[in-house]
Backbone as CSV, one residue per row, in Angstrom:
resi,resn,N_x,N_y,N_z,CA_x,CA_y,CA_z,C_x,C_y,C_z
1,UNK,0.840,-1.193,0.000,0.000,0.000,0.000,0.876,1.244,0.000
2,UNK,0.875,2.406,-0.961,1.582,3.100,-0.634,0.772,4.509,-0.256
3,UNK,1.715,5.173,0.075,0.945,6.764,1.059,1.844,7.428,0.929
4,UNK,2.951,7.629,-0.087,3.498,8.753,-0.512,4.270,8.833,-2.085
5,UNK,4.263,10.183,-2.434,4.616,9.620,-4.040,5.604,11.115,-4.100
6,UNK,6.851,10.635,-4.790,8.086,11.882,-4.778,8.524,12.108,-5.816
7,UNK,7.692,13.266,-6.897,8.236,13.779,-8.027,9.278,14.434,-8.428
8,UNK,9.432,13.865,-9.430,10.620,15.034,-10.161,10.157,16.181,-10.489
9,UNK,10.721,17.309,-10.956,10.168,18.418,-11.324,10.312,18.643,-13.137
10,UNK,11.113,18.706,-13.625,11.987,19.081,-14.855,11.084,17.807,-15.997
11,UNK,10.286,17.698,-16.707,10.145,16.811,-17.619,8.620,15.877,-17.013
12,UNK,8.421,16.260,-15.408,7.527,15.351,-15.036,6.184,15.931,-14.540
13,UNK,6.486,16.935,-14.420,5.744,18.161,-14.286,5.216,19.664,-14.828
14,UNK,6.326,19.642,-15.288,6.467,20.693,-16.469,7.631,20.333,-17.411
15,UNK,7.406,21.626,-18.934,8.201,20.535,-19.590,9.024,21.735,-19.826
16,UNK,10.416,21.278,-18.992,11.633,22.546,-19.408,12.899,21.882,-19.730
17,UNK,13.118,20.589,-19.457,14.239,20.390,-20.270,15.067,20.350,-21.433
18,UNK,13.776,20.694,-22.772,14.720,21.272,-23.200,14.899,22.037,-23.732
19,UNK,14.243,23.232,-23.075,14.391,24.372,-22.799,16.029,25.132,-22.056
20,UNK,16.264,23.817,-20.923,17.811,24.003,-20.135,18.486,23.705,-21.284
21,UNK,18.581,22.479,-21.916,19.746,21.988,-22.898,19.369,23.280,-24.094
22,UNK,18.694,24.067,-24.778,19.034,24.868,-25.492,19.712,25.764,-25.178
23,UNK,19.238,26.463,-23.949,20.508,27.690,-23.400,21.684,27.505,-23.275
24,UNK,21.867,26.085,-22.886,23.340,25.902,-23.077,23.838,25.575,-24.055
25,UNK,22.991,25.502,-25.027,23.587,24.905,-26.206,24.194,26.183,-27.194
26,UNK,23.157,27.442,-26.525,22.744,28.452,-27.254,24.918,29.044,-26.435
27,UNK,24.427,28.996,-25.161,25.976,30.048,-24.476,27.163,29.163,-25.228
28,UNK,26.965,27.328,-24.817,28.179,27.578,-25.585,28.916,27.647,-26.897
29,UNK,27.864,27.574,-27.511,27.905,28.238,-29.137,28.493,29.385,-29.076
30,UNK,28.450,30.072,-28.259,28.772,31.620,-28.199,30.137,31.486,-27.807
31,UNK,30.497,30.443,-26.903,32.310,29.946,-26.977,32.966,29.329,-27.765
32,UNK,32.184,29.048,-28.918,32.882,28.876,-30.355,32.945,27.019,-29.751
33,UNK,31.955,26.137,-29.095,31.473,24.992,-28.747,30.510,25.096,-29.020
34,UNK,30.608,23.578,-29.849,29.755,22.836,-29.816,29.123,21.520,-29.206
35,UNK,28.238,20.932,-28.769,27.856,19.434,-27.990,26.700,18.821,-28.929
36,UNK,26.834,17.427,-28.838,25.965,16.889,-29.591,25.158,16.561,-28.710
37,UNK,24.023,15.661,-29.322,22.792,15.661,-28.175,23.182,13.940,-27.331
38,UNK,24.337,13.544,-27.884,24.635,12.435,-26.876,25.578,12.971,-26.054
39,UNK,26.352,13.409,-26.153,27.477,14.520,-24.912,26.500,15.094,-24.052
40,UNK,25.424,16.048,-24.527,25.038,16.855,-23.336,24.152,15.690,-22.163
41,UNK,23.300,14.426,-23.158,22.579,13.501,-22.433,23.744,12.646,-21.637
42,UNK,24.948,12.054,-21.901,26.167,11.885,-20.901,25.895,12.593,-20.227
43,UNK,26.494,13.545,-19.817,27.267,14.717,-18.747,25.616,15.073,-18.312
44,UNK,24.645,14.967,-18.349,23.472,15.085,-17.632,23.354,14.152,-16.869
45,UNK,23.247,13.106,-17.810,22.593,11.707,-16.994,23.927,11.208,-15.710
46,UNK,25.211,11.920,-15.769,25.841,12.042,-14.690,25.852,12.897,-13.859
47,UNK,25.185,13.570,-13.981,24.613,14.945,-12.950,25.533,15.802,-12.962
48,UNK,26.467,16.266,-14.106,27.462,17.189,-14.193,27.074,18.411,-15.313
49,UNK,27.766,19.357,-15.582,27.441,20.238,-16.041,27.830,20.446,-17.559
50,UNK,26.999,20.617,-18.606,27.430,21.082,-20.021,28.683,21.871,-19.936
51,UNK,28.811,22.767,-18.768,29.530,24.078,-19.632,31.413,23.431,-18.853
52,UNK,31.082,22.357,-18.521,32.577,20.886,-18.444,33.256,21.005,-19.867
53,UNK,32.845,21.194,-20.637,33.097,21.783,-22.265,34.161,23.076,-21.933
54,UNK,33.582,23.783,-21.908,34.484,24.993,-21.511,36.016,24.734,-20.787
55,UNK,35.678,24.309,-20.071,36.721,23.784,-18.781,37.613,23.421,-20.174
56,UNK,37.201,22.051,-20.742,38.285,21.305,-21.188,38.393,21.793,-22.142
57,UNK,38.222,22.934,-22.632,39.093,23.334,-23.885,39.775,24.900,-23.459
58,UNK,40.162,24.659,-22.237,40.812,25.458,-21.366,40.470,26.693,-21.576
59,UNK,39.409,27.276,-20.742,38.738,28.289,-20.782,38.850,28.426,-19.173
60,UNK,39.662,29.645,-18.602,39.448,29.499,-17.140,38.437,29.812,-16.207
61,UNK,38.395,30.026,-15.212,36.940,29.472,-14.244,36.115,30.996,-14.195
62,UNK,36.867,31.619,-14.289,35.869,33.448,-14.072,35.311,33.270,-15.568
63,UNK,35.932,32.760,-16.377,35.166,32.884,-17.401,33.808,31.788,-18.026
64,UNK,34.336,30.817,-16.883,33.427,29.911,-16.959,31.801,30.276,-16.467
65,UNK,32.467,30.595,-15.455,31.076,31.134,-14.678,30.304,32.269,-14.984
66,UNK,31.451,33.463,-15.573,30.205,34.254,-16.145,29.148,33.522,-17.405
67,UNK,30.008,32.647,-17.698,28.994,32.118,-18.963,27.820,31.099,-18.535
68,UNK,28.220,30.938,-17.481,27.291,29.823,-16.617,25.850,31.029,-16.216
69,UNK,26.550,32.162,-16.051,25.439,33.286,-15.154,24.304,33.480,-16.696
70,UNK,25.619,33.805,-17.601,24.540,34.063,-18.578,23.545,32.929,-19.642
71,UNK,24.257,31.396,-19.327,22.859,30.625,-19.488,21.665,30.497,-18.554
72,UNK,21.949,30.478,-17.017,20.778,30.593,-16.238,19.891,32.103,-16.353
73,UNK,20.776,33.375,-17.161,19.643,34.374,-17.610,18.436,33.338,-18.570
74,UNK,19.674,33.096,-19.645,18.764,32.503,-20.717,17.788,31.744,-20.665
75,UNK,17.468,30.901,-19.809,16.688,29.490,-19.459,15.963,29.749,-18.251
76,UNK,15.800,31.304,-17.872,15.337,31.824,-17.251,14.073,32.728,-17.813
77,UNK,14.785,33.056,-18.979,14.137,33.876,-20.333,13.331,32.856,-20.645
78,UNK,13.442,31.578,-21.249,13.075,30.535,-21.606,11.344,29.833,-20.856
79,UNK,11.980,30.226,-19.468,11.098,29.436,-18.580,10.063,30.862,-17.890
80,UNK,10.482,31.505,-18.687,9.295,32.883,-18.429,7.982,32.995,-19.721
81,UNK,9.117,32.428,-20.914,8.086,33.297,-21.883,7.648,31.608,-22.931
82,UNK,7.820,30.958,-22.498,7.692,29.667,-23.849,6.728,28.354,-22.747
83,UNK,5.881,28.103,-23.345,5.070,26.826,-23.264,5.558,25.900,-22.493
84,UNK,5.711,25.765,-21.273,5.960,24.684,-19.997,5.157,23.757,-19.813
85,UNK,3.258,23.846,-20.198,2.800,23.276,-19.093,2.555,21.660,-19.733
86,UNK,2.472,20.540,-19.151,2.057,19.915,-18.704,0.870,19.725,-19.045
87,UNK,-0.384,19.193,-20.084,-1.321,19.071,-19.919,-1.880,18.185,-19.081
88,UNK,-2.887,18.354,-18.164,-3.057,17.668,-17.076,-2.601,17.524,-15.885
89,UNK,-1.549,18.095,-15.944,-0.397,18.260,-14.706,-1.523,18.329,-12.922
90,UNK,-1.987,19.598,-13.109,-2.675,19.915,-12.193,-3.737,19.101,-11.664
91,UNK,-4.935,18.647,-12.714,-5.655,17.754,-11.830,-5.410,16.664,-11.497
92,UNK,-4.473,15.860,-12.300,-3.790,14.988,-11.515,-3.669,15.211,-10.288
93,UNK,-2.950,16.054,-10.475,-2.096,16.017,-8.674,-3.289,16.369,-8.046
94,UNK,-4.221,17.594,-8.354,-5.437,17.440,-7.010,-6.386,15.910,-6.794
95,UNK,-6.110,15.117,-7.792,-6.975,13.650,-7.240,-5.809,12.987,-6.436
96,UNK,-4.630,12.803,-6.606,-3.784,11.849,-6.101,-3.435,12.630,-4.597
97,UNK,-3.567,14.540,-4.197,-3.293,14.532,-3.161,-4.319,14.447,-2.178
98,UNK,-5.823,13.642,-2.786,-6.728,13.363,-1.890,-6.292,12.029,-0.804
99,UNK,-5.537,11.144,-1.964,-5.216,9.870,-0.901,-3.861,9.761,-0.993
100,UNK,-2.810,10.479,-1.344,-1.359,10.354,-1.081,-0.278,11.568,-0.374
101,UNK,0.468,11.581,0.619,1.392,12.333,0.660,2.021,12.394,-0.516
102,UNK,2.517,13.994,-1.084,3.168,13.788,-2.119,4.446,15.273,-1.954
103,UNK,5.536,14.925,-2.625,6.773,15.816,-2.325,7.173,16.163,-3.653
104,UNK,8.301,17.166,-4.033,9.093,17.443,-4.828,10.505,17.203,-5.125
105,UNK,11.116,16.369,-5.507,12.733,16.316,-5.479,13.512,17.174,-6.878
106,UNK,14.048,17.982,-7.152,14.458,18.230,-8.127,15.926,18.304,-8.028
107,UNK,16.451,18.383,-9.394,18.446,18.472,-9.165,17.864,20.758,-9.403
108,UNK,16.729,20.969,-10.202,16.730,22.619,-10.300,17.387,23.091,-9.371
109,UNK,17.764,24.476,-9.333,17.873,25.665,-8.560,16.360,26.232,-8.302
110,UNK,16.977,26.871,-6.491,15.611,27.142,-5.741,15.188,28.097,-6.742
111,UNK,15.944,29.116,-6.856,15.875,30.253,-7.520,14.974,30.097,-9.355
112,UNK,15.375,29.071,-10.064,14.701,28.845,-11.069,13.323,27.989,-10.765
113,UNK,13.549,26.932,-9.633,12.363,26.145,-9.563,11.019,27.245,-9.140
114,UNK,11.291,28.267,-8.334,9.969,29.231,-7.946,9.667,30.503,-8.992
115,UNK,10.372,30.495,-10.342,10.587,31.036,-11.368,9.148,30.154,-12.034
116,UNK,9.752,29.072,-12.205,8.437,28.304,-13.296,7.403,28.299,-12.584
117,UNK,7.038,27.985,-11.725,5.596,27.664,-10.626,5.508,29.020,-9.540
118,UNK,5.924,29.958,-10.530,5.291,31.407,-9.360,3.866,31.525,-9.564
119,UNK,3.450,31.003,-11.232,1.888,31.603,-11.224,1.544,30.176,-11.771
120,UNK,1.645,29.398,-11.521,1.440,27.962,-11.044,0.462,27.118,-10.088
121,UNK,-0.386,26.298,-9.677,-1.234,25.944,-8.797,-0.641,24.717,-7.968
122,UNK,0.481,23.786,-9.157,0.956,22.439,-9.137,1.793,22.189,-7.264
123,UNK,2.155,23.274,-6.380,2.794,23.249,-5.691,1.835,22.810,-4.135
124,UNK,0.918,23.402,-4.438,0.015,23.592,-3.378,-0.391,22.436,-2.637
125,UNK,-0.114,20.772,-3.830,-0.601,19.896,-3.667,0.345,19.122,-2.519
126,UNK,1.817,19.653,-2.432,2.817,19.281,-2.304,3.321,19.229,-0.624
127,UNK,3.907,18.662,0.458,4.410,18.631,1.216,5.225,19.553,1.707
128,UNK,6.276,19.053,0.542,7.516,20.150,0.800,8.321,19.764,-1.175
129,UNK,9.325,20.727,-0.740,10.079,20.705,-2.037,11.750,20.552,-1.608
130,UNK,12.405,19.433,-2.542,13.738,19.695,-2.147,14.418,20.290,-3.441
131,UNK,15.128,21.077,-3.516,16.072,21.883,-4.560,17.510,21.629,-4.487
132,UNK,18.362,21.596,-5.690,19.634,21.793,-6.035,19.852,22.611,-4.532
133,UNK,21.326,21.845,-3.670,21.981,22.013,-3.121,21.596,22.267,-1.516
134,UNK,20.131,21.419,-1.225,19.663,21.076,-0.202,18.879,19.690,0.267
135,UNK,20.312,19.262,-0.195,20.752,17.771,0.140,22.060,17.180,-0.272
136,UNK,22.781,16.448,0.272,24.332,16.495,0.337,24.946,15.891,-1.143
137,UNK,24.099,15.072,-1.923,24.864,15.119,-3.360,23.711,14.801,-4.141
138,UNK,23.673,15.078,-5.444,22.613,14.777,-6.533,22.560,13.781,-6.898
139,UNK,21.533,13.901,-7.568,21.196,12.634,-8.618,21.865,12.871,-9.534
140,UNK,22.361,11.488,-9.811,21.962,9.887,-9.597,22.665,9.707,-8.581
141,UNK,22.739,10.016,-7.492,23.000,9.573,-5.780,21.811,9.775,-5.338
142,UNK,21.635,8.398,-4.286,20.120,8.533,-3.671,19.478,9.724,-2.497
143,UNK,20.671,10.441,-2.381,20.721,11.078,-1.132,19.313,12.339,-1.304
144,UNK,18.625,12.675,-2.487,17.704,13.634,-2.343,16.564,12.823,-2.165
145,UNK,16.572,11.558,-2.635,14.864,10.535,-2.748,15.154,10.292,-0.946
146,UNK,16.143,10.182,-0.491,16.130,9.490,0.805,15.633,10.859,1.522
147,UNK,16.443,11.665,1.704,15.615,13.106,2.248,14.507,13.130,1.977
148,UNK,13.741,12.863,1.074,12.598,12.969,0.755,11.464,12.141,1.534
149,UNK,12.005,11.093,2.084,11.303,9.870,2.193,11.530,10.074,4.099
150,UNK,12.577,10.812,4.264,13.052,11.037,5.290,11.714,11.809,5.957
151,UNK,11.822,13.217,5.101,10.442,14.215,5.620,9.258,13.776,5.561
152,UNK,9.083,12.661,4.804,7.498,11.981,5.078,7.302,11.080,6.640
153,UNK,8.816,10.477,6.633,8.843,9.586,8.174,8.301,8.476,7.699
154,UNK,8.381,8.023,6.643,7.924,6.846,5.613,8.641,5.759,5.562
155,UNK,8.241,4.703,5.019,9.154,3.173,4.860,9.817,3.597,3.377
156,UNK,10.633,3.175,3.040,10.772,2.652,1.408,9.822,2.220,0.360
157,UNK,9.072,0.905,1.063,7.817,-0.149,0.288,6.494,0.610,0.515
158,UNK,6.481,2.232,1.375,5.139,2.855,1.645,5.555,4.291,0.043
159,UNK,6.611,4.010,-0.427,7.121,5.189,-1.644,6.840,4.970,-3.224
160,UNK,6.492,5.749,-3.631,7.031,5.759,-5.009,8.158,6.886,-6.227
161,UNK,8.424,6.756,-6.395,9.181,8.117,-7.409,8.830,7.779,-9.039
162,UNK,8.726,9.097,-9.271,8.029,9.451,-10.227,9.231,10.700,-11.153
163,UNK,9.779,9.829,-11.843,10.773,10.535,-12.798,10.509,9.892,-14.468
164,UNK,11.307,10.640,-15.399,11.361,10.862,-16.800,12.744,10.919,-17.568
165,UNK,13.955,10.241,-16.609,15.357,10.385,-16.531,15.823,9.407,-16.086
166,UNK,17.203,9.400,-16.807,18.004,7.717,-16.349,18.523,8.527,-15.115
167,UNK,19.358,9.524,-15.234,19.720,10.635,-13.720,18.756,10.130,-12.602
168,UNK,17.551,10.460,-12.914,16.475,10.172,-11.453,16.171,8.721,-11.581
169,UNK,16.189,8.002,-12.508,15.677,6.624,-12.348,17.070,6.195,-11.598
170,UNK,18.263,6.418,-11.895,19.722,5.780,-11.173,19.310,6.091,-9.821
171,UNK,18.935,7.345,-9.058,18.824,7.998,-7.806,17.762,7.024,-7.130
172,UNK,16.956,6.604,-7.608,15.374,6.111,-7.396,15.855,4.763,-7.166
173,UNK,16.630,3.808,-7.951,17.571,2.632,-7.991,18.146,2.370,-6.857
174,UNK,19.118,3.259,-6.751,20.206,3.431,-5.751,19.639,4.087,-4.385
175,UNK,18.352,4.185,-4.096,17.953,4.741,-2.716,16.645,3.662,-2.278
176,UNK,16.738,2.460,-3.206,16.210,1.326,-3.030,14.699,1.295,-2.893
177,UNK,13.774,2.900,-3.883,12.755,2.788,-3.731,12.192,2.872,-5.714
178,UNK,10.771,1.875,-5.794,10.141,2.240,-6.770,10.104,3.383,-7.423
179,UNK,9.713,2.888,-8.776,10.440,4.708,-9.621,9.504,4.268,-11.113
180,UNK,8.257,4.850,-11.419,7.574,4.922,-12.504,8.415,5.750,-13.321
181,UNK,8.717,5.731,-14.410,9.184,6.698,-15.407,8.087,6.927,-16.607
182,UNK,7.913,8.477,-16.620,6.582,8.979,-17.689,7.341,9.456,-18.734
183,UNK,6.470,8.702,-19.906,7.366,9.082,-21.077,7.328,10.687,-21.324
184,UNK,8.870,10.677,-21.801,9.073,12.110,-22.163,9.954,12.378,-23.133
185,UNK,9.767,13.220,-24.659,10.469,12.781,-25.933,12.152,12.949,-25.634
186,UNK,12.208,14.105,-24.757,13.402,14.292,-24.229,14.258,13.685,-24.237
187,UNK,14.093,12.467,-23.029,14.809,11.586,-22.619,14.754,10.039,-23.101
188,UNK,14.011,9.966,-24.018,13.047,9.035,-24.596,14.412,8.144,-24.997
189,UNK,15.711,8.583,-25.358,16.863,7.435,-25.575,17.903,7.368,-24.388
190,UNK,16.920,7.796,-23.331,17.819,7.480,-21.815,17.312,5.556,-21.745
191,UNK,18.697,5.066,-20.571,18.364,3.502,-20.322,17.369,3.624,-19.276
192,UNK,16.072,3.135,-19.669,15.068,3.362,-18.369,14.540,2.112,-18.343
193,UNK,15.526,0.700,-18.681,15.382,-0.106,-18.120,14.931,-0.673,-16.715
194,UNK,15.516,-0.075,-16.017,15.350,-0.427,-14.177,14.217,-0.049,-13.848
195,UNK,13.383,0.528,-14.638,12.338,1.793,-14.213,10.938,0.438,-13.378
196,UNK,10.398,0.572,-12.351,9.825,-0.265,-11.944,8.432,-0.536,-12.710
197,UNK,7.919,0.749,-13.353,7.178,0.759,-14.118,7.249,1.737,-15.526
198,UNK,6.814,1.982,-16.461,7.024,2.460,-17.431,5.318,2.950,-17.821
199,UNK,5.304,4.573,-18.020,3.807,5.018,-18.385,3.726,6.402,-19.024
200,UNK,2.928,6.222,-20.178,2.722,7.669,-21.215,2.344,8.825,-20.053
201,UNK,1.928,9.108,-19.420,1.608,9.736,-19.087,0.969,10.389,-17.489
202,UNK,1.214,11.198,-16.465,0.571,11.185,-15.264,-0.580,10.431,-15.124
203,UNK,-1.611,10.618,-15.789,-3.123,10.080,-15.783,-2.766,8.010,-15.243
204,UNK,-1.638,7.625,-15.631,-1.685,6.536,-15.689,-1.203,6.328,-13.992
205,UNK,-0.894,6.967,-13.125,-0.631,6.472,-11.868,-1.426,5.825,-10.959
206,UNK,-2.458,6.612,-11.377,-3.397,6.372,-10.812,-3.975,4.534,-10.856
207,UNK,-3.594,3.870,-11.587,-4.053,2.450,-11.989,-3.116,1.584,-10.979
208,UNK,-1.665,2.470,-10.965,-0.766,1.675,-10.521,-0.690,1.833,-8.907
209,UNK,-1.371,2.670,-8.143,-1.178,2.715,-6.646,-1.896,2.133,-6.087
């Protein structure tokens, strides 16, 4: 029986990923780099950063980072003015938070995650939210699903996670709890083998709890 369910944010809820991979694709174009769409899905699905490019074609770190400042403008720009939502997103979540605790795990920044869902309803349904760099390492380390599972005061076998990523399906793996993955074109040539279940779409959770 389960009584709590711990989403991803990025691809599972709203749809901004790749929205992130263009800005960076867009800055480091502007460093005379280029990434293909299997490099940037690597260095994602290891929870590391595109602009690792930079680095290794010896570009030093002040300069790294301003370029880092000016893709999170961009994908900021991105996640203000271009088509995010989710159809269905919302009532989903108001039927499932009639009979489930339910949380947020994301690898986002606080700062971008309250950017997309300022004029948003999707949050309300929610417990709590964990964000980039409030929890001791990312995904694909289990350490944000376990925090997560932590603030419910929950078992493992009382959980589910709910990701769209080999990144969060590895995290979901490795923190030894169930992990539906909803298709998403995105990630659609990530290994989501392990995935405990596999489903088009939110609407379908509901069959499986």
């Amino acid at each position: 029986m389960k009584k709590y369910i711990l989403f991803d944010n990025d691809g599972v809820l709203v749809e901004t990923e790749k929205w992130y991979h263009l800005a960076n694709v867009e800055i480091l174009r502007t460093m005379g780099i280029e990434i293909s769409e299997a490099r940037y899905r690597d260095i994602m699905i290891k929870g590391q950063s595109a602009l690792r490019l930079a680095t290794e074609q010896g570009y030093d770190s002040q300069t790294v980072e301003r370029h880092r400042e000016k893709r999170n403008e961009l994908y900021q720009h991105y996640i203000r003015t271009q088509d995010i939502e989710i159809q269905g997103a919302s009532e989903i979540l108001s039927e499932l938070s009639k009979k489930y605790k339910m949380g947020i795990v994301t690898s986002a920044r606080r700062e971008d995650f309250e950017l997309i869902h300022a004029k948003r309803s999707l949050t309300k349904h929610m417990q709590f939210v964990l964000c980039s760099g409030e929890y001791k390492r990312s995904k694909p380390h289990p350490d944000p699903y376990l925090e997560g599972l932590a603030l419910f005061g929950g078992e493992k076998h009382e959980a589910i996670i709910v990701e769209d990523s080999e990144r969060g399906l590895r995290a979901a793996v490795s923190a030894g709890i169930e992990c539906a993955v909803v298709y998403n074109h995105f990630t659609a040539s990530h290994d989501l083998s392990a995935a405990t279940y596999r489903i088009q779409t939110l609407h379908e959770l509901k069959g499986l709890l």
